[in-house]
C-alpha positions as CSV (number, residue, x, y, z in Angstrom):
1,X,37.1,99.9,96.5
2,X,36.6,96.8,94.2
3,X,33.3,96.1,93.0
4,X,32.1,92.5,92.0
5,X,32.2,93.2,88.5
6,X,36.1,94.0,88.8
7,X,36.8,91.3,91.0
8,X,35.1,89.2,88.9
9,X,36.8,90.6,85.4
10,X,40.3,90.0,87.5
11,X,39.7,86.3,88.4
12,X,38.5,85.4,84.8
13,X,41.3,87.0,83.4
14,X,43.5,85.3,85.9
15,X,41.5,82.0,84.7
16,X,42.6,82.9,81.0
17,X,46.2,83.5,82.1
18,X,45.8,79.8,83.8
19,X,44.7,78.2,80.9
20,X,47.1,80.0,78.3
21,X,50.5,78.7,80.4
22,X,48.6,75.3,80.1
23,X,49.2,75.5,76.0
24,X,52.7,77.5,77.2
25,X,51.4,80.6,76.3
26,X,50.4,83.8,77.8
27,X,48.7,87.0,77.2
28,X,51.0,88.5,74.7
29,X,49.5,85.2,72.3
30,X,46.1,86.8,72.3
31,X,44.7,88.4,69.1
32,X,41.1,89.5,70.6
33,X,39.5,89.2,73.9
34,X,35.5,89.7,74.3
35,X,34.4,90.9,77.7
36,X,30.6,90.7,78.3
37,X,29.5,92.6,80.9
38,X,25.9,92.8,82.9
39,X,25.7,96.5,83.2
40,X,28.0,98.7,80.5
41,X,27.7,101.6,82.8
42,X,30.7,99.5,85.0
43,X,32.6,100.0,81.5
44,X,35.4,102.2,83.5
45,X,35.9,99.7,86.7
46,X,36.1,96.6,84.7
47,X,38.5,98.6,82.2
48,X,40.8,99.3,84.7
49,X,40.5,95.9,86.0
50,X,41.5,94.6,82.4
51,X,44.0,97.0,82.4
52,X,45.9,95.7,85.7
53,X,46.2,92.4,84.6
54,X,46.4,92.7,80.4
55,X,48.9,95.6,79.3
56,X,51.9,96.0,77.2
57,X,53.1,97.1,73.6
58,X,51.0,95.7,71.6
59,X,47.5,94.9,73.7
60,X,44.9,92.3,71.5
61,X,41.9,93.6,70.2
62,X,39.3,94.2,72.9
63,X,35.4,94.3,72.4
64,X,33.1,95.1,75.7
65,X,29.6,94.5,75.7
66,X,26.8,95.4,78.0
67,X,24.4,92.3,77.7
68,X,22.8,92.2,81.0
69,X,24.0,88.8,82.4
70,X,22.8,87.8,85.6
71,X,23.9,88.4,89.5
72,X,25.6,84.8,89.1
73,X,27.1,85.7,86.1
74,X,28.8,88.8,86.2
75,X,31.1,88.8,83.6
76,X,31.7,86.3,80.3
77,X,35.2,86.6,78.6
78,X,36.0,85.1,74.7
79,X,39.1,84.9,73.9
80,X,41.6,83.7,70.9
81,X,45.2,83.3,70.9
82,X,47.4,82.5,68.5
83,X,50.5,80.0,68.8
84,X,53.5,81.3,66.6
């Protein structure tokens, strides 16, 4: 069963896929991604979450946080990409 943190971590990184094909790029373009999550003990859900939707040879660098955000906010993504 889904929680709301990995429902949540899907539809922002759906969001980033979005806004990558906007510049005509896509995941393989990113060089680090930043999750920030409200509670770190969700670390395993939200990775496999991440994992569903981001995978392949060579995955970006990946930082995940615990920094207690707020029911509204479950989860805050940073990204870079880089355009060859």
């Amino acid at each position: 069963e889904n929680t709301d943190l990995q429902l949540a971590t899907v539809d922002a990184l759906n969001k980033l896929g979005n806004l990558l094909a906007e510049k005509g790029l896509d995941f393989s373009n990113l060089v680090l991604v930043s999750l920030h999550i409200r509670d770190l003990s969700e670390y395993s859900s939200v990775n496999s979450s991440y994992l569903s939707v981001i995978s392949g040879a060579n995955p970006p660098v990946r930082v995940c946080l615990g920094t207690g955000l707020n029911e509204q906010t479950p989860v805050l993504l940073i990204a870079l990409a880089y355009a060859k």
